[in-house]
N, C-alpha and C positions, 0 to 999 in steps of 0.2 A: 472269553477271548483267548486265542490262541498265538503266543509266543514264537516268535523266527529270529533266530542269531542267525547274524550275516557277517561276515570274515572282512570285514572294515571298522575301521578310526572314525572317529571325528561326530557332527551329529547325527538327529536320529533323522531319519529318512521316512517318507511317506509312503501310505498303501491303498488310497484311496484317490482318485482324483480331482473329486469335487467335495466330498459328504462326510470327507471323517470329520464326529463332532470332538468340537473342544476338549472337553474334558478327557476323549482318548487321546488327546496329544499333549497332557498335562501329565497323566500318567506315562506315556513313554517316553517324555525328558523324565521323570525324575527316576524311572529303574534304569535309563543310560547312565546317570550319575552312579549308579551302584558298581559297574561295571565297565573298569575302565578300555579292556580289550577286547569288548563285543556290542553291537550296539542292539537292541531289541527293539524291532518293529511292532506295534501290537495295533490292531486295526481292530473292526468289527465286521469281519468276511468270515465265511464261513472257510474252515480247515488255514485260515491266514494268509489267504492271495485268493489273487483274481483269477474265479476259476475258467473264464477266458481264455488267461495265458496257460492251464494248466501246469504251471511253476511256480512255486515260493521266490520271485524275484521280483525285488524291492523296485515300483515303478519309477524312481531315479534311474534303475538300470535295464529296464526294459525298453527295447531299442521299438516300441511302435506306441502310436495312439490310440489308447484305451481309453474311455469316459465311462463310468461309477455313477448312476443315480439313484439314489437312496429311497427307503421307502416314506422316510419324513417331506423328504420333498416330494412325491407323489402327494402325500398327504396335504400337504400347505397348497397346495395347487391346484387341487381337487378334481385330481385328474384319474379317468375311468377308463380309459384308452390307453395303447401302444403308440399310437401315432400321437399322442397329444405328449405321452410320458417321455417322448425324444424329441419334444420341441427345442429343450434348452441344452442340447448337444448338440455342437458344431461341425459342422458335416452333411447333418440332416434334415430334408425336406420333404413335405409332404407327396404323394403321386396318387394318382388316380386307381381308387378300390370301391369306388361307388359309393362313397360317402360314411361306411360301418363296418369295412372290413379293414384289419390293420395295411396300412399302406404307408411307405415312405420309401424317400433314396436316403443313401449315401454314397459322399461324395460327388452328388450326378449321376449316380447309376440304382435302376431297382433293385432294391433288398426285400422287399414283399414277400417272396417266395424262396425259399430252400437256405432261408439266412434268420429261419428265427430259432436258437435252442434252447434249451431247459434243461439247468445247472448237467453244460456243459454236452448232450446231447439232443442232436439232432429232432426239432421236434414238427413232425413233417404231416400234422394231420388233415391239411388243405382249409382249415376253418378259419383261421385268419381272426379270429376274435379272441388274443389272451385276455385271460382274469389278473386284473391289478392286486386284486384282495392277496393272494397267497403267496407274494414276491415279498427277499426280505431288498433286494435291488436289481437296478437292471444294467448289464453290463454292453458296451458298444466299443466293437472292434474294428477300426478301421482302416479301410484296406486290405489286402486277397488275408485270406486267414484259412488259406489251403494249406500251406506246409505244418499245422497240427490237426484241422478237423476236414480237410480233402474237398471234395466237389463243391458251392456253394457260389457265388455271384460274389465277382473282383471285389465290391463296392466293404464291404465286411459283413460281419453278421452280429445281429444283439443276442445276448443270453440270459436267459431270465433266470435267477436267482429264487429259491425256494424256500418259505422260510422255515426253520428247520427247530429242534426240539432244544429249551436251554436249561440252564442249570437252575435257576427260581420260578417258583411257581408264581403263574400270573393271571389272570382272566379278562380281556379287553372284550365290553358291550359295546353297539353301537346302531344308532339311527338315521336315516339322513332321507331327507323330502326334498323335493326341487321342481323346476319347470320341468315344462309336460308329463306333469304326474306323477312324478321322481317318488320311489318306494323303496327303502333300501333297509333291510336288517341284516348283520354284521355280529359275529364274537370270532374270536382267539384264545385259546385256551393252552393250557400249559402247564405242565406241574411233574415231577420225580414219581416213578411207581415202584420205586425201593425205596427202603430209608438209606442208603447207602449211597443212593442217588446216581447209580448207575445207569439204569435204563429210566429215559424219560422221554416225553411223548407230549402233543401239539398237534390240536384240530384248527385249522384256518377253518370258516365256512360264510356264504352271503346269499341273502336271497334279492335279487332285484326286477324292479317291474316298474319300466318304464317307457312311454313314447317317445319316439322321435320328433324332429320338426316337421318331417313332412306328415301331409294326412294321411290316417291310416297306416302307418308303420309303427313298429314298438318291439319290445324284447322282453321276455321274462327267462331269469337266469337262477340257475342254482348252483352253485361251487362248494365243492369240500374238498380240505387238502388237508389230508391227516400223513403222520408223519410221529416215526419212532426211531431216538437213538441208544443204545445199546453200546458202552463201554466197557467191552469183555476183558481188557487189559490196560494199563496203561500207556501201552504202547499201536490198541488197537482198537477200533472203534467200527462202528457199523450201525448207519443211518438207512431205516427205510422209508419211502416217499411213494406217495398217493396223491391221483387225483382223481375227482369224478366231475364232470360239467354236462349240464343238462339246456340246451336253449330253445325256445321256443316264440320266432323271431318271425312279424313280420316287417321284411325289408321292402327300401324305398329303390328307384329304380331313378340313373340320370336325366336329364332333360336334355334339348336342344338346345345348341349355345344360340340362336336366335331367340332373344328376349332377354337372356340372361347376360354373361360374357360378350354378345354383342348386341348391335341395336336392333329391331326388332319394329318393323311399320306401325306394329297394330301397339304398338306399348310393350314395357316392361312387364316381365311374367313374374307373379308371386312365388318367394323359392322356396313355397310347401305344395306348390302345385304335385300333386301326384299322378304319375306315369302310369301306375298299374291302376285296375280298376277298385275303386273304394269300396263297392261292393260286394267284390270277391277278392278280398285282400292278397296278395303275394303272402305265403306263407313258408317258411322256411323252417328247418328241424337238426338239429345237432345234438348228438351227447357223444360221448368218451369217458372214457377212464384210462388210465394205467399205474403201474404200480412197477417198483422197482429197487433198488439198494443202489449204496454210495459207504464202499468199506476202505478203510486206510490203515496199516502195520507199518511201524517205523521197525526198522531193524537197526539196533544200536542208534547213535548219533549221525549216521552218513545214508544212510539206506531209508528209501519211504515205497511202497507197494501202494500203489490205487487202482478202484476198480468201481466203475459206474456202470448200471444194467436199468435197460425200462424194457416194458413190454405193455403197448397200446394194441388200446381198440376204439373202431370209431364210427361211426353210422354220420350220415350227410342226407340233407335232402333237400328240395323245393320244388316247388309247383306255383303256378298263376303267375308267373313270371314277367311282366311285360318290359319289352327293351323299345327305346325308339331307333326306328332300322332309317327313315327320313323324314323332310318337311319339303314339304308344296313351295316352290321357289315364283311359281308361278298361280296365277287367278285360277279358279277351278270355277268353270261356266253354270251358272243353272239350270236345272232342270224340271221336268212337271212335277219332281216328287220334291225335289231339294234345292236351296237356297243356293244364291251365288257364296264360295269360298275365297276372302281375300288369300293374295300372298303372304306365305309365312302365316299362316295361323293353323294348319292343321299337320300333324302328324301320323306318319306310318307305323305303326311298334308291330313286333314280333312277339309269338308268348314261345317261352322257358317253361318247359316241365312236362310232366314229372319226371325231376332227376335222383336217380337213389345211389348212394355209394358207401358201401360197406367195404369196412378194413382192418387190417393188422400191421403193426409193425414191431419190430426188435432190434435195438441197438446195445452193443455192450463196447467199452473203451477201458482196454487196462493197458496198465504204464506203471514204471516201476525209477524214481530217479536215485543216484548219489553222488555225494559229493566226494573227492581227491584231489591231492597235489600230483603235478609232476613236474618237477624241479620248483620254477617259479610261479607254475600257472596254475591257479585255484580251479576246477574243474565242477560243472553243476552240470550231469547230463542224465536227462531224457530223453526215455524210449518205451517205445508202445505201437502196442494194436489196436487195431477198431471194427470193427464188424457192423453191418446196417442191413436189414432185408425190409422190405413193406408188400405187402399184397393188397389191392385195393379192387373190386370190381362192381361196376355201375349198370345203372340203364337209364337213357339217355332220351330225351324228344326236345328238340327246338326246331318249331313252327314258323316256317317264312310263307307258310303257303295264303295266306291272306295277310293283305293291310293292319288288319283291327287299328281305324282310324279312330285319332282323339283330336277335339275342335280345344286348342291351349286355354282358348280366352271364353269358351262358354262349354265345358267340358260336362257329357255324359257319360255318367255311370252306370254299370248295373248290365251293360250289352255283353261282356266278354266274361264268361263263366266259366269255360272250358277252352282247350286246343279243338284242332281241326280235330276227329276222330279217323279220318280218312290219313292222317299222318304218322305213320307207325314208329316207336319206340326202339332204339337201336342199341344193344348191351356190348361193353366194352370192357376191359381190365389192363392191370399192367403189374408185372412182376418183377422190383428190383433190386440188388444186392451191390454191395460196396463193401471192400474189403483194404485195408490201410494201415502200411507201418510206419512210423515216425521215429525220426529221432533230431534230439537237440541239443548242443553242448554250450554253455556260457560259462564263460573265460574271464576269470578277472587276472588282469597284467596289473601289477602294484594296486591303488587305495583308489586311484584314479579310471583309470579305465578298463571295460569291460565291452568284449565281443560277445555275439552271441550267433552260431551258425545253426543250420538245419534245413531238413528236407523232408520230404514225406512222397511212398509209391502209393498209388492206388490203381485198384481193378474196378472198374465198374460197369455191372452190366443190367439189360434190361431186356424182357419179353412182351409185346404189349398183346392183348385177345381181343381178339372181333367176333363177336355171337359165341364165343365161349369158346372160337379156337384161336390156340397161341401161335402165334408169327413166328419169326427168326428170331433166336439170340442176337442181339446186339451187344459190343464193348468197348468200353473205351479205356486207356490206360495213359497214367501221364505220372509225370513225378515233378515235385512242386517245391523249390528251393526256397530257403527263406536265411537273409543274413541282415547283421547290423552289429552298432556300436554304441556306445554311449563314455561320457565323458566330461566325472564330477567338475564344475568348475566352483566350486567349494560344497561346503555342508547343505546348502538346499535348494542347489539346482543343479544342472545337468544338462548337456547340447547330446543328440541322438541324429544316429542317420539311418534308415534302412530302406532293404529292397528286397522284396515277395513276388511270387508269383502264384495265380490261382488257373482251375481249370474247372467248365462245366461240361458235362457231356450235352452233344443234341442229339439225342436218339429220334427225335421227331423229325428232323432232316435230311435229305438224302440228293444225293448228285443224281447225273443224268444215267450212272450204269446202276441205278437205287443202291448206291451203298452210303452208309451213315454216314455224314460228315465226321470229320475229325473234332476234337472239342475244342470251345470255344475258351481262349487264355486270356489272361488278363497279368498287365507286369505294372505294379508302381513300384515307386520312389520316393523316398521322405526323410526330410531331416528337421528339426527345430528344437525347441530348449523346454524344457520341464522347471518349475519353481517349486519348491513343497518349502515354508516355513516351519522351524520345529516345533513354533509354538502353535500351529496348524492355524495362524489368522491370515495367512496366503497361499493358496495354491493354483496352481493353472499351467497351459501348456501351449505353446507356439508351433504350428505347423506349416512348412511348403511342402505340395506334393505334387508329384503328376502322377497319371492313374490312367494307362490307355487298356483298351478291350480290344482284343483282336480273334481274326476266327469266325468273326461275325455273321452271322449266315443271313444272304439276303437273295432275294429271288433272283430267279433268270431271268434276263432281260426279254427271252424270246417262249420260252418251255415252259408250260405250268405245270404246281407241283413239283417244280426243280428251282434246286436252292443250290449256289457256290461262295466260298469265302473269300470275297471279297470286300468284306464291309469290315471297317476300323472307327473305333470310337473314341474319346480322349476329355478328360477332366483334367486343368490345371488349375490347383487355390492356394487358400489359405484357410487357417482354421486359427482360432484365436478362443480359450473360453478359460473361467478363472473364478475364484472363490475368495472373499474378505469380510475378515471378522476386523472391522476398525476399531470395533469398543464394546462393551458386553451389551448384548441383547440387538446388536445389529447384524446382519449378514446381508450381502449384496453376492449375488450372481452376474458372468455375464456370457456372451457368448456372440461369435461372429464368423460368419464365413464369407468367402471369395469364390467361385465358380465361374471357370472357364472352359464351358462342356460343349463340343463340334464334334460333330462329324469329319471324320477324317480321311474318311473311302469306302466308297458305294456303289452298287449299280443303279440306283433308284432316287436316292434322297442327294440333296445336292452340298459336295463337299465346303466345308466352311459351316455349315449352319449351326444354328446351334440345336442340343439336343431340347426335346419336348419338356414340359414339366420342370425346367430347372431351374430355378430362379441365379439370378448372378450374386446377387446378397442378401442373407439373411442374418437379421440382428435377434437377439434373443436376453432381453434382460429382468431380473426379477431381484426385488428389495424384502426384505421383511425386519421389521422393529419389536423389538420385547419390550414393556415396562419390567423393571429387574425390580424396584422397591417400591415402597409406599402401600397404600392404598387399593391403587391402580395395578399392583404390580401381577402381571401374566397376564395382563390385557396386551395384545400386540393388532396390528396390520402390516399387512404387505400389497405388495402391489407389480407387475410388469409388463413387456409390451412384447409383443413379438411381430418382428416385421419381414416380410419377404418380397424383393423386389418384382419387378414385371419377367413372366417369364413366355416362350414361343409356348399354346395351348397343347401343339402336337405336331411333333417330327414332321409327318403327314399330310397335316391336318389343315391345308388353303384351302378359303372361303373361293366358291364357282369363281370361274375369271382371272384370278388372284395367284401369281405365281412362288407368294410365300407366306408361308403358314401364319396363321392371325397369332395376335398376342395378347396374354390373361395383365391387365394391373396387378401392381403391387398389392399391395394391403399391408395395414395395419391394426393388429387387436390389442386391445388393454382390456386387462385382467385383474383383480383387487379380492382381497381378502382380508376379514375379521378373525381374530382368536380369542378365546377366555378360558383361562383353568381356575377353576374354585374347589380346592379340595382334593379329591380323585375323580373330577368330573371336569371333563372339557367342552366347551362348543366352538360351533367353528360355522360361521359362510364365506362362502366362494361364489363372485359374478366373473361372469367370462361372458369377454367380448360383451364390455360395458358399455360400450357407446356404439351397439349392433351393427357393427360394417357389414355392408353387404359385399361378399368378396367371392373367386371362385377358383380355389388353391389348383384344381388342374379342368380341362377342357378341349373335347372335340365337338366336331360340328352334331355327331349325335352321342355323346356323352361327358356331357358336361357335370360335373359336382358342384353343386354350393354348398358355402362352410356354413357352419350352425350360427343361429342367431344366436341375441344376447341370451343365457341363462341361467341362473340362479340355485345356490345347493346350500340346503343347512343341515349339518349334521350334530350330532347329541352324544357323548362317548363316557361310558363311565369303566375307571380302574379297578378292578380288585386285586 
């Protein structure tokens, strides 16, 4: 654990928002007492802050909403997902990714795409499936988090946390079996390769093989995440990080929200019903790696030097694709060969594939902060550059040119083997660079308050190829303010106000003379109160914010292929989530949001609505109990619910006739868990979605998701 004096009185202050355990906050009361004129924050974060904020500033005084999820609570939770691992952070909700690709909002807005990174850069390989195994947490930023890491979706971005090489040697095994076939082998490895224990080194890796709910889908996955640090000085350090991911996936495709999401004549549709043909399964293929460094030089006491570098590669594929494209709203008459077709029982799909997509990309972010007075004013300022290039180029077929019809309620397989052959394969690419300097200055005025200003310019551009020639350069360039405040109202807590702005480029878009629209901005707003107790048995954090998108690019009302800016978007809430230790061997989580997500101004979608996919509230709560003594003692359960109100299926998205978009239910899951330590050996299960709701977290009329049924995971884990 790494040590942060901070040039404040009084008590110790928090660095975690949910997850710091106890015993870290046992030890940083009692080296506060040691020191009467510095208080020392000691977390369990890698380099001693949230590498998010890219700043050693103590979240009391960091003026935004950052959520910290641990990898214990991954663990207790037994969660294997991105989208499941941000259930219990306030803000976010699930969106439509077909059921297995990471998918979620925040704040009401999609963060899916160009909002996921890895410790601290941009990790843009289009696969949409992180690995839980190699995280040491996951960090979530919300609201525009343009003005330090530039282009990205207003909503925020999570960052995934890597876990990284430590000072004792450790070896964690592990097993874990579950519904539909659940296969899971698991170690962590760790240990000094000097005796002087300088350079030391950490293999994450997991092999897993498992089915999906629906038929004929499944995944087999291989993850390694090796990682070596290297303390060349005391004052200089140098981590290198690795990944390799191998998938070999076949995925399930949406259904029609007739039978499912809505009523459906002929009966409700079973939601393992399978889309693509069983026969010729959908097949999908991914692997990557990259590799990279994370070096830090402290100069004296006031000066820090960083510098993050990755350099990926990636391969993408699939093939046997089926999408349902419609459904028969109407009888379909008999004929001398074929039977009469009620309404609503059969479907049109299109097949996807084969799509190939090969690529590179390179990000580097160096930044250099320190600290000074001048006169009264304590000064903490960074500044830095960032660089991003990716090369990606594909070949591409999706087939509308036939039906390939499926009967829902009496379905054959085994007819669709291939695409049309008459349908030819169309190769595409895109070439793009971003280039970004930042800087940021926090201000503390006396004990009590602290401002924190900053901005960031970027250049961003892009070339996209059709049959392997390149188009026009496109660019976009924007500069992205970000300011706030905060203000102790004693030792452990804190009221915060700030305002950000973000920018995305749409190189895809273009007016009526084809020139690229302008980028799409996005400005919130936010203020609310921070608690951190110093004995760490409460912490949590209150938020009001508004969060509009503007820039919006929405079609011509009259021109196809033409798009102008007149579409504005707007989320108004609340966020509420919090952490208590009432007694030893308990902790209760909780977590609550508010969303009031409209359309604001449109050419197409009608002002007032609300946006698709958003539910207005979502509850999120989870308990766990330890036996501390006796007998019994490490035996524990837990248990929680997570509920998300009714939300509009899609923007869109009205049933024929129907002049506004249909609506998904709420739902509710409850979740439970068993633990036992004996020794240096643990077990553990996990039921999710115990009392099998049948639910269907987003939905259009031809792409509907259903959430996973009830299902069950035992794992087995021994310490050396």
């Amino acid at each position: 654990m790494k040590k942060i004096v901070a040039r404040t009185t009084g008590a110790v202050l928090f660095a975690s928002t949910l997850d710091l355990p106890a015993d870290a906050w046992a030890q940083t009361a009692s080296e506060a007492e040691e020191k009467q004129n510095d208080i020392i924050v000691t977390a369990h974060q890698v380099g001693g802050a949230l590498i998010a904020s890219k700043a050693e500033i103590p979240p009391l005084e960091t003026a935004q909403a950052i959520s910290s999820v641990s990898q214990q609570t991954l663990r207790d939770r037994g969660v294997l997902r991105l989208g499941d691992a941000l259930a219990g952070v306030a803000g976010v909700s699930r969106n439509n990714t077909y059921g297995f690709f990471d998918g979620f909002n925040i704040r009401g807005f999609n963060a899916s795409s160009g909002a996921t990174y890895l410790d601290g850069l941009l990790d843009d390989t289009g696969m949409g499936t992180s690995e839980m195994t190699g995280l040491e947490r996951i960090e979530v930023v919300k609201g525009p988090a343009s003005g330090l890491f530039g282009q990205g979706p207003l909503s925020g971005i999570v960052n995934l946390v890597s876990k990284r090489p430590q000072d004792q040697a450790f070896l964690d095994i592990g097993a874990s079996a579950g519904s539909y076939d659940l296969v899971e082998l698991r170690a962590d490895a760790n240990g000094p390769l000097t005796r002087d224990g300088t350079v030391t080194a950490r293999l994450a890796g997991i092999y897993r093989n498992q089915d999906f709910f629906v038929q004929s889908s499944g995944q087999k996955r291989i993850f390694l995440a090796p990682s070596l640090s290297w303390k060349i000085a005391p004052s200089t350090t140098l981590t290198l990080l690795a990944r390799y991911q191998k998938d070999d996936i076949r995925p399930w495709s949406p259904t029609t929200a007739y039978g499912t999401a809505l009523p459906n004549p002929n009966g409700p549709l079973p939601i393992d019903l399978s889309i693509n043909d069983t026969a010729y399964p959908a097949k999908q293929k991914n692997d990557y790696w990259n590799v990279g460094y994370v070096v830090d030089h402290r100069i004296g006491s006031t000066i820090v030097l960083h510098q993050s570098l990755r350099y990926q590669d990636f391969h993408n594929g699939w093939d046997n694709w089926l999408f349902v494209t419609g459904i028969n709203a109407l009888a379909v008459p008999a004929t001398a060969t074929t039977p009469a077709i009620p309404a609503y029982r059969r479907v049109s799909r299109a097949f996807y594939g084969p799509y190939e997509e090969n690529g590179t990309y390179f990000r580097v972010d160096t930044n250099a902060s320190a600290r000074f007075n001048t006169g009264p004013l304590n000064h903490y300022v960074l500044t830095g550059v960032d660089y991003g290039s990716r090369k990606a180029d594909n070949i591409n077929l999706y087939d509308t040119s036939k039906p390939y019809y499926l009967d829902l309620y009496a379905p054959v397989y085994g007819t669709v083997s291939n695409h049309n052959p008459a349908v030819p394969t169309s190769s595409a690419g895109s070439r793009t660079k971003q280039l970004g300097f930042y800087v940021q200055d926090h201000i503390k005025l006396g004990e009590a308050l602290a401002v924190t200003v900053g901005g960031r310019w970027d250049d961003a551009s892009a070339i996209n190829l059709n049959g392997g020639v390149p188009g026009p350069k496109t660019s976009a360039r924007a500069f992205s303010p970000r300011a706030g405040a905060t203000l102790a109202l004693n030792d452990w807590s804190s009221l915060y106000v700030n305002y950000s702005k973000s920018f995305t480029p749409q190189f895809s878009y273009r007016d009526v003379n084809q020139r690229v629209l302008p980028p799409e901005r996005g400005v919130n707003y936010e203020g609310g109160v921070k608690v951190a107790r110093g004995d760490g048995r409460l912490t949590g954090m209150l938020t009001l914010f508004s969060l509009t998108r503007t820039n919006v690019a929405t079609a011509d009302a009259v021109l196809p292929n033409v798009y102008v800016l007149t579409g504005e978007q707007r989320t108004r809430g609340i966020e509420a989530e919090g952490a208590w230790r009432p007694a030893r061997g308990i902790d209760l989580t909780a977590a609550y949001t508010y969303l009031d997500a409209k359309v604001t101004a449109d050419n197409r979608l009608r002002v007032g609505s609300r946006l698709g996919s958003v539910p207005r509230h979502i509850v999120d709560l989870w308990a766990r109990y330890t036996i501390q003594d006796g007998p019994l003692a490490k035996l524990g359960a837990g248990a929680g619910v997570h509920h998300e109100s009714n939300r509009v299926a899609s923007t869109a998205s009205a049933v024929p006739g129907a002049t506004e978009p249909f609506y998904l239910d709420g739902y509710a899951l409850v979740d439970g868990a068993l633990f036992y330590g004996f020794g240096d050996w643990s077990a553990q299960a996990n039921v999710r979605n115990i009392f099998n709701a049948r639910y269907f977290p987003t939905a259009s009329l031809t792409r509907t998701t259903p959430g996973e049924p009830r299902s069950v995971q035992v794992a087995l884990q021994r310490h050396f």
